[in-house]
C-alpha positions in Angstrom: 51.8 -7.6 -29.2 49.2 -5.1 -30.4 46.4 -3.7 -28.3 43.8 -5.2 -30.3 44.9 -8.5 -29.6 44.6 -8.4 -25.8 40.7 -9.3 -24.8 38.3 -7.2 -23.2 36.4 -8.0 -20.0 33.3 -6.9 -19.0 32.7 -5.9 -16.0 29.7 -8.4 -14.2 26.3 -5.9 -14.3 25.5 -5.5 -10.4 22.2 -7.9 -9.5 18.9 -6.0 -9.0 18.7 -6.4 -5.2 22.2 -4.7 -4.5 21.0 -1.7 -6.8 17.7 -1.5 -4.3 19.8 -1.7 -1.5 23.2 1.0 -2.9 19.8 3.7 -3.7 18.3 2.6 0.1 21.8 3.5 1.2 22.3 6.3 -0.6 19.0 8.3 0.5 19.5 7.4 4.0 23.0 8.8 3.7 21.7 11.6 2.2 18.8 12.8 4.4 21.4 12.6 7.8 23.5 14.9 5.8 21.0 17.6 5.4 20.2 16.7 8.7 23.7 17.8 9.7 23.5 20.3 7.0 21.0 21.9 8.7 22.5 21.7 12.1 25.4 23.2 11.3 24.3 26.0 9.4 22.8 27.7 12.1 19.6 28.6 10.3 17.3 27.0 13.3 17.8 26.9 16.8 20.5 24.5 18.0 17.9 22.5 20.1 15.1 22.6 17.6 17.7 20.5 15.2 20.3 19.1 17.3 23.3 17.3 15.7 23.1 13.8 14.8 26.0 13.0 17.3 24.1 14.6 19.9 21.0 12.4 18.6 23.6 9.1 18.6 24.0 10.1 22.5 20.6 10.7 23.2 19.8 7.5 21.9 22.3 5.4 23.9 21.4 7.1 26.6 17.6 5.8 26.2 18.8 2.2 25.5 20.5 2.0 29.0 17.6 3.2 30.8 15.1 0.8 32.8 12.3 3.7 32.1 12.0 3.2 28.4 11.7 -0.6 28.5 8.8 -0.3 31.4 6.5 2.2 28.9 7.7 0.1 26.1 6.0 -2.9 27.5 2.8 -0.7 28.4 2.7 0.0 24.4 3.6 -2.9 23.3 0.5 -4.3 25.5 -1.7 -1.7 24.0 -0.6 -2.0 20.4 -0.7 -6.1 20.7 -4.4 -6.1 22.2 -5.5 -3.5 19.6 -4.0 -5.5 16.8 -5.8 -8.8 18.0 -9.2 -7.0 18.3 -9.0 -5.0 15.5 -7.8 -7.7 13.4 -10.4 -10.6 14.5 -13.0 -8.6 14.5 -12.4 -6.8 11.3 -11.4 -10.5 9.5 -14.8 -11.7 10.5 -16.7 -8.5 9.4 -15.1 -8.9 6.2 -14.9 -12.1 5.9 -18.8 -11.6 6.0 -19.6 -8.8 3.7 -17.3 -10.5 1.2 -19.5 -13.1 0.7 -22.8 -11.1 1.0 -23.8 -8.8 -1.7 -26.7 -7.7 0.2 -24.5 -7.4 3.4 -21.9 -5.7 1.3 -24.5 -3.0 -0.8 -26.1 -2.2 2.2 -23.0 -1.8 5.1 -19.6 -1.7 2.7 -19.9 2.4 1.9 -20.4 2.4 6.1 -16.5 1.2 6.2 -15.4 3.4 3.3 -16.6 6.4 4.5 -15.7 6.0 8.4 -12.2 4.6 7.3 -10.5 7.8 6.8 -12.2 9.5 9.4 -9.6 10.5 11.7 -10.1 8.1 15.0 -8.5 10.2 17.8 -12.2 12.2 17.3 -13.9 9.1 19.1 -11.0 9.2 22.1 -13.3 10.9 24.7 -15.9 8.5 24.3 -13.2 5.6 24.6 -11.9 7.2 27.6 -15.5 7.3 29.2 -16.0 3.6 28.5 -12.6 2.2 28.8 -10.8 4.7 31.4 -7.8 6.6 31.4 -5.4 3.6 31.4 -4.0 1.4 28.8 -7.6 0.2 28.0 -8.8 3.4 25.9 -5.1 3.2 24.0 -5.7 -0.1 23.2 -9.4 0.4 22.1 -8.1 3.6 19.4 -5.9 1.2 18.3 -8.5 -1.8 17.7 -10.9 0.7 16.3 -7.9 1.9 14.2 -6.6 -1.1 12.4 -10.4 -2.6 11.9 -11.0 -0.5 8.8 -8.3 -1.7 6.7 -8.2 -5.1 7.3 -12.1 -5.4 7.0 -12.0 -3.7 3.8 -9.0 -5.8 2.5 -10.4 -8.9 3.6 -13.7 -8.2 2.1 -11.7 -7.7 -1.3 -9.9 -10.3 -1.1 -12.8 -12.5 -0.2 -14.2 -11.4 -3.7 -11.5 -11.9 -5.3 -11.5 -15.8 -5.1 -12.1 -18.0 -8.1 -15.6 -19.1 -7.9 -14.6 -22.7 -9.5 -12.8 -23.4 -6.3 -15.6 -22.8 -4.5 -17.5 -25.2 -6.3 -14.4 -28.0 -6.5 -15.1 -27.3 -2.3 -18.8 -28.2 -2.9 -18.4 -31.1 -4.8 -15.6 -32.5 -1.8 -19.0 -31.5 0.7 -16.4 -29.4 2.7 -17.8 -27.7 5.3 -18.0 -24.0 6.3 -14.9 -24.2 8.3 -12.8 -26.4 6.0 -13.9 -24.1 3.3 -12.5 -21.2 4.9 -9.3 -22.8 5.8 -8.7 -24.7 2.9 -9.8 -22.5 0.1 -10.6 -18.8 1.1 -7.3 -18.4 4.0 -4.9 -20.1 0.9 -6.6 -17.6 -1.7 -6.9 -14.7 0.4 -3.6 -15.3 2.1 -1.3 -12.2 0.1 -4.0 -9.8 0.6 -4.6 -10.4 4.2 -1.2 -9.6 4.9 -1.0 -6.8 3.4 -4.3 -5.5 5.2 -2.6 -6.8 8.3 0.9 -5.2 7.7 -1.0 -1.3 7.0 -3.4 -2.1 10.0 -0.6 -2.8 12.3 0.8 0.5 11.1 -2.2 2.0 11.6 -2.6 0.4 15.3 0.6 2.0 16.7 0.3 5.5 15.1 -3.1 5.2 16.8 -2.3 4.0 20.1 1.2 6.0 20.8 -1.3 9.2 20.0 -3.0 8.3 22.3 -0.9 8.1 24.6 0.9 11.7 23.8 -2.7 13.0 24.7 -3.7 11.1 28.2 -1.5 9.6 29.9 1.9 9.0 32.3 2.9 5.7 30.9 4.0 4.4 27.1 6.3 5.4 24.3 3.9 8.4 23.8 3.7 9.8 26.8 8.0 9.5 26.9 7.9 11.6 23.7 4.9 14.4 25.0 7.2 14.7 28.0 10.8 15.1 25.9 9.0 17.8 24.0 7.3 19.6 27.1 10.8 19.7 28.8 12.4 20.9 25.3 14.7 17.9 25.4 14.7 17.4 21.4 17.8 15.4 21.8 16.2 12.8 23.5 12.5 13.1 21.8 14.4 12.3 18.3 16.0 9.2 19.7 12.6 8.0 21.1 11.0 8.6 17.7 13.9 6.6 15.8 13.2 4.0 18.5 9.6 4.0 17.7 10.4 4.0 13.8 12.8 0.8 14.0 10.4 -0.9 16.0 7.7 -0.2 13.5 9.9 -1.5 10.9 11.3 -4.7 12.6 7.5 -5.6 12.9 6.6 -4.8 9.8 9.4 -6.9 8.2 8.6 -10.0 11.2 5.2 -10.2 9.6 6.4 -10.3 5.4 8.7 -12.5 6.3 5.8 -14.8 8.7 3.5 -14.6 5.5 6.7 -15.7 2.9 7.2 -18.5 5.3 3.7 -20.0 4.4 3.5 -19.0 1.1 1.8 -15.6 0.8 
């Protein structure tokens, strides 16, 4: 039998989401081996860049110990007020500029302006008002995550088709079935997305606050790995931190994907 006669498969083309996820692979794999890279080659101080089995210890280490859990809770506290102040009060103030031109003119540029302002500048005051503890943490936080979800709800507020607004009139719906029935459906993919970078936003604020005043919270655990120049242990805490940042990140998509954002 001759070899043109025998047929030729085809390999199937791999799908689109296992490419995403072989390149996610392949970049984490390749930044812990310059990681090692760079620990082995002696370049820095052994401490300053400690090897990522060293780091794999460190971090089991912190998983078995009753401390981190305790200072987790006081963060996770801080971060869950700031995200529920920050995030009703900045869904109302958008909510209302959104629908006011004149409200939006003359305050709007206030919220672009003070958004990138760095917030850890208005910490002392929060300290005199709030106190050392958890209350101050929690109110950077708030303050933190306000700016982008009032400037993403505003947006999205605007955004909305003005003939559903008048198919609302016509049904005589009032302000609140309005707002639930037509702007929170509209609005809904934008909000979340103004709610996933303010979360964000709330824990880089709120653990920062802690490295700078304070003996309880993630933050203060990392301040204190670094003071006592135990990297080992400070890198593990920071991976910590990262994960959890990303399992919340990834809770909420999947919360707004469950009712249809």
């Amino acid at each position: 039998m001759s070899t043109a006669s025998i047929p030729l498969t085809k390999s199937a083309p791999l799908s689109f989401e296992t490419r995403v996820r072989s390149l996610k692979l392949a970049i984490v794999a390749s930044l812990l081996l310059i990681w090692e890279a760079m620990a082995r080659s002696g370049l820095l101080f052994e401490d300053v860049v400690p090897s990522i089995v060293v780091v794999v210890a460190a971090l089991g280490g912190v998983l078995v110990d009753p401390v981190f859990y305790s200072n987790l809770a006081i963060t996770a506290w801080e971060v869950g007020t700031a995200i529920l102040v920050g995030g009703v009060t900045g869904l109302a103030v958008g909510f209302v500029l959104g629908n006011s031109r004149f409200l939006s003119r003359a305050y709007e540029p206030f919220l672009y302006y003070l958004g990138p302002t760095p917030k850890i500048i208005f910490f002392p005051l929060l300290i005199m008002w709030f106190g050392i503890g958890p209350g101050s943490k929690a109110a950077l936080g708030a303050l933190s995550s306000f700016f982008p979800i009032a400037i993403a709800t505003a947006a999205a507020i605007r955004s909305v088709d003005p003939i559903l607004l008048r198919v609302g009139a016509s049904f005589r719906l009032s302000r609140w079935q309005t707002f639930y029935k037509i702007f929170l459906p509209a609005i809904r993919g934008p909000l979340t997305n103004g709610f996933r970078l303010g979360l964000g936003i709330a824990i880089i604020g709120t653990v920062l606050a802690e490295t700078k005043l304070s003996n309880q919270g993630i933050g203060y655990l990392i301040i204190q790995t670094y003071t006592t120049f135990n990297m080992a242990r400070m890198y593990a805490l920071l991976l910590l931190l990262f994960a959890i940042a990303i399992l919340l990140n990834a809770a909420l998509s999947r919360l707004a994907r469950r009712f249809g954002a």
